[in-house]
N, C-alpha and C positions, 0 to 999 in steps of 0.2 A: 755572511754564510747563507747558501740560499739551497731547500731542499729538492732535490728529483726523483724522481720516477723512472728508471731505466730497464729496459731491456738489452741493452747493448751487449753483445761476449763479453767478455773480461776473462783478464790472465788469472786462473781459478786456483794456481799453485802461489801469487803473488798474493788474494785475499788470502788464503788459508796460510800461508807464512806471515800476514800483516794481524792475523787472528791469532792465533800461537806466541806472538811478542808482546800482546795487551794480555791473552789470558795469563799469562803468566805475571805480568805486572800487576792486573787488578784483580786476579780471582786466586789464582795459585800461591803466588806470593805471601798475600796476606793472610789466607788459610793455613798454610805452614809457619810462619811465624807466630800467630794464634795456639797452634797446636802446639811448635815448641815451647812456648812461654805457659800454656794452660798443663802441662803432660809434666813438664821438665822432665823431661828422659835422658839419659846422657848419651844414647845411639841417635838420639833426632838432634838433640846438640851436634854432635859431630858430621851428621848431614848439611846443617844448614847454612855448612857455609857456600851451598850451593845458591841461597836465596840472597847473599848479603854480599854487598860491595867490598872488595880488598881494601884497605885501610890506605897503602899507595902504590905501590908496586905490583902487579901482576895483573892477574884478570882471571876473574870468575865466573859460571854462566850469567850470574845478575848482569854484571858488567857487559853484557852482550846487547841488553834491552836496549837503549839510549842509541846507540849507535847502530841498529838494526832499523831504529823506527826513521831515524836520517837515510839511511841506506836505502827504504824502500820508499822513500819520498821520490829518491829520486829512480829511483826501477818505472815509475811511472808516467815519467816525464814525456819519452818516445810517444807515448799513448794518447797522452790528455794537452801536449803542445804541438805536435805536429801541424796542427791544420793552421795555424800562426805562423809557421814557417815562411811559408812564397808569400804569405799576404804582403802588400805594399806599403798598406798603413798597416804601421806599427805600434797606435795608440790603445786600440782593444788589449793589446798582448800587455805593453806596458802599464794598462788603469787594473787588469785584473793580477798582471806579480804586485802592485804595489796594494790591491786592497787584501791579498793572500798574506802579504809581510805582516800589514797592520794587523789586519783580525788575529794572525797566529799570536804578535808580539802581546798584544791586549788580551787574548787566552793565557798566556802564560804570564803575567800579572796578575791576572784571578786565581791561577793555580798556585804560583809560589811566589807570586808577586806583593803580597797582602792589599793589591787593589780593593779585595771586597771589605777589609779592616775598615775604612773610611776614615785612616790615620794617616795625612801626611806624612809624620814621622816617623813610620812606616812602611811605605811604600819603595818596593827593590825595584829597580830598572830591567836587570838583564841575569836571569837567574835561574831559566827554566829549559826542559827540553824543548818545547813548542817554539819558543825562540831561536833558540840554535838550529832547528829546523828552517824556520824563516829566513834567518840568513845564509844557511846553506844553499836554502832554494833559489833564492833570490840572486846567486853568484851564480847557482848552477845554472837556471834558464836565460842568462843573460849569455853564458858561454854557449846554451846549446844552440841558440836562435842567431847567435852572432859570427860564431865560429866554428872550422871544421873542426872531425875528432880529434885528428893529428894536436891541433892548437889545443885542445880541452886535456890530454893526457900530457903535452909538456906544462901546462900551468899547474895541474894537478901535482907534478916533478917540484915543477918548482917555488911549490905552496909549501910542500913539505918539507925542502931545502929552507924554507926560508924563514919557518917555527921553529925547525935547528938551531940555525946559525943564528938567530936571535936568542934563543937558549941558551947556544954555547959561547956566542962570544961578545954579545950584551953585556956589560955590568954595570949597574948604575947603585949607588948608596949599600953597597953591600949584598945587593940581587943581582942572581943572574952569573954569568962568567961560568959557565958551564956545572953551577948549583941546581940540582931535579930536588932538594927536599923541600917540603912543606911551607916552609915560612920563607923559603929564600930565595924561590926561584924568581928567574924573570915576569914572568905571568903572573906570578902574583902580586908583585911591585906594581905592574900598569894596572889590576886590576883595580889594587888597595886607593892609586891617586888618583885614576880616574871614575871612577866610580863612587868612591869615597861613604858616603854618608848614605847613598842609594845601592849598595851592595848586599846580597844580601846577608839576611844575622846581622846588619848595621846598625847601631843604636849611637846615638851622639849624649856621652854621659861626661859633666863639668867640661864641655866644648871641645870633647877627645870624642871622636870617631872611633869606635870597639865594636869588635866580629867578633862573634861566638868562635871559641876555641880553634873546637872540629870542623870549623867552615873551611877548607880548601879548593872550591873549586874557583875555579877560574874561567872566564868566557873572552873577554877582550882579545888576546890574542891565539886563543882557542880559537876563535872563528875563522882563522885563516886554514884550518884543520877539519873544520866542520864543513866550509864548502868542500872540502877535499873528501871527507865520506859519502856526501850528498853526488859527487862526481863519479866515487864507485860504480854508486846505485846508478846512473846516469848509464854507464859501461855496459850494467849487467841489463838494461834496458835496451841497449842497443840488440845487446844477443838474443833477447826474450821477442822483440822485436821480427828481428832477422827470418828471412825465409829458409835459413840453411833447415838441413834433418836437425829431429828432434833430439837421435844421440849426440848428436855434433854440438849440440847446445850442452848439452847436459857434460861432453867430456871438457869444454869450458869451462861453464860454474868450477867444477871439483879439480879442473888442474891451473884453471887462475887463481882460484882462493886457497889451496896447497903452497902454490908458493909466494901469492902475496905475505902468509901467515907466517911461511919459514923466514921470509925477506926480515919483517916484523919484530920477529926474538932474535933474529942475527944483530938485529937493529939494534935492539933492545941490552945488546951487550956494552953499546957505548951510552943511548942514551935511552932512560927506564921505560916500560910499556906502564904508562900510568895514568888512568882512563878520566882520573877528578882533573886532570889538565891537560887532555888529550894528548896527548905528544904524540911524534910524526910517525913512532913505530909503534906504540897504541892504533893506531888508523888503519896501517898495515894489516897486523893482526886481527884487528875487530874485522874491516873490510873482508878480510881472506875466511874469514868464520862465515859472514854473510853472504859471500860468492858458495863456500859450500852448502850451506843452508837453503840458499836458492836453489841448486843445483839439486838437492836429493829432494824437494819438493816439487820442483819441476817433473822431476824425473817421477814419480811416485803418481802425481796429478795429472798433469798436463799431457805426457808425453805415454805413461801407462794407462793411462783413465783411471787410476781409481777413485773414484769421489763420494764414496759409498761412505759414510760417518764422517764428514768434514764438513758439515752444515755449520756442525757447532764452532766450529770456527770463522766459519764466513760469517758468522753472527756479529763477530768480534769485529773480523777484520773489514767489512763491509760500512763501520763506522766507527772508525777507529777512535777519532777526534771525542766523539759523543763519548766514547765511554772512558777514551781517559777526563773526559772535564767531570764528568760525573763522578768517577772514583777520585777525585782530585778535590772537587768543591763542592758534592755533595753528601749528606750522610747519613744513610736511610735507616741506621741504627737504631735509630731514635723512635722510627716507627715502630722495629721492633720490641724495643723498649717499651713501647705503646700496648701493642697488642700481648706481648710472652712476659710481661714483669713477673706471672705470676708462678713460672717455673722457676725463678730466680731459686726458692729456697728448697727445689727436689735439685738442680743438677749443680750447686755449689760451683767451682771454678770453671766447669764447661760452661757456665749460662756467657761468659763473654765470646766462647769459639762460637755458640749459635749464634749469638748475635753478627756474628762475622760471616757464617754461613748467610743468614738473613739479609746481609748488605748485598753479596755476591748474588746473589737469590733476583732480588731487585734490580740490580742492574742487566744482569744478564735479561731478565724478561722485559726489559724496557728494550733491551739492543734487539729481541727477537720478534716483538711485535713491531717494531719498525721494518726489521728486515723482512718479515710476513707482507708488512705491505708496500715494499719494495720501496721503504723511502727511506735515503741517503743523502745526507748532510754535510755536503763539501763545501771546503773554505776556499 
């Protein structure tokens, strides 16, 4: 990771949509789940499940985050690899994708990896977003530098054709044969034996390899689906790109992402939109949410000017990486517990929502004195 100092333009509707996916992850999120658990209201209960993952089937804004922050990995690609293109020697291009995989894969074993545990026994291999990222990107910059778009939209065709038909007509020991539930599917069979005792929620008890219940998610053959969101983002980078007019961008984003998302639940009729194991029409749909997403932010920032009240977001999205490892593996709580213990006994069940205000508190003025002085932390 090595920090800069930039003046360069940047696509200012890309920070402020890459700002918008982490505030919501690490400031929003946690404040409303805080509130619902500290209030128990049963009108914020019935709200929240806009904060919380669908159980398997469907998708809800949560479920947006994960495959939004893939998506604009790769929105950036046109931007930050192009001058790698024509070069001849192709070893710069190739030492910094592979020192971008490493460092991501080794961020997200600190995150959900229990790397910092210093427990062998312990220790999950492939288990986080920041990974899924890496090997998205890592597919994707190899397609964008190696091949034309033509080639990158039929592999993208036939990545997805090919999570399918391994889905549906796979069967091995009872998994798989066109089974999408929880414990049977195909992905989760490769997951279980190849990953095994390095998976995460793993614990190896009387020489039995056991996963926490609730654990479903699945990554092994998910990442044939993960370079394919990462390839979206790839697409919507080429248009953000592009010299066309600014409407003509903007009537892309919102009728590409209309009917990738219809494509998606049409999909979704044969086989489930179900985000803890990506499947093909999960991508679809997530994809075509994030082509709109781009699109009315584009449209809003870039192509309207407004930039008047969206600091606070380039705050976020200008180090993106920074603040989820902080919200992820740091816990400034504790500070607050330091300094405010002693309201503990005026505000009874609120003294845990301040101390969550107090977390968000921290992190954010840590993202903004950085951004103040314009120093950004890319992997």
């Amino acid at each position: 990771m090595k920090t800069k100092k930039t003046d360069l333009k940047r696509l200012e509707s890309l920070d402020a949509l890459r700002g918008f996916d982490l505030f919501f992850l690490v400031a929003l999120g946690p404040f409303m789940e805080a509130l619902a658990w500290t209030t128990q209201a049963p009108w914020l209960q019935d709200f929240m499940w806009i904060f919380r993952h669908v159980e398997w089937e469907g998708f809800s804004p949560w479920d947006l985050i994960m495959p939004l922050f893939l998506f604009m990995s790769g929105i950036s690609m046109p931007f930050s690899l192009s001058r790698y293109k024509d070069a001849a020697d192709k070893k710069p291009l190739l030492l910094r994708l592979l020192k971008r995989v490493v460092l991501l894969w080794i961020f997200g074993m600190m995150c959900q990896g229990n790397l910092l545990g210093l427990n062998p026994d312990k220790i999950y291999l492939y288990s986080n977003t920041l990974q899924a990222i890496a090997t998205g990107y890592l597919v994707t910059a190899l397609l964008f530098h190696f091949t034309s778009r033509r080639t990158q939209i039929l592999v993208s065709v036939l990545l997805l054709l090919a999570y399918w038909a391994a889905m549906q007509f796979v069967s091995i020991g009872g998994y798989g044969g066109g089974n999408y539930t929880p414990d049977a599917n195909l992905a989760e069979w490769i997951d279980s034996v190849v990953l095994g005792r390095f998976r995460d929620t793993a614990q190896l008890k009387d020489g039995v390899v056991q996963v926490a219940d609730w654990y479903h998610y699945t990554w092994l053959l998910s990442s044939l689906n993960f370079a394919v969101t990462v390839l979206t983002g790839l697409f919507a980078g080429y248009i953000a790109k592009d010299r066309m007019e600014g409407k003509k961008k903007v009537q892309l984003y919102l009728g590409i992402g209309a009917a990738m998302s219809v494509a998606g639940w049409l999909w979704g009729l044969q086989m489930p939109v179900i985000k803890t194991i990506w499947t093909s029409s999960m991508v679809l749909v997530s994809s075509g949410y994030c082509f709109m997403l781009m699109g009315l932010f584009y449209y809003w920032i870039d192509y309207k000017g407004h930039r008047l009240g969206i600091t606070w977001l380039k705050v976020y999205g200008m180090n993106s990486i920074v603040a989820y490892m902080l919200s992820s593996i740091v816990n400034f709580r504790c500070m607050g517990e330091s300094f405010l213990w002693g309201l503990e006994q005026y505000m009874g069940p609120y003294y845990g929502l301040m101390l969550t205000v107090w977390n968000m508190a921290v992190v954010y003025l840590i993202l903004w004195v950085m951004y103040r002085k314009r120093i950004y932390l890319k992997v």
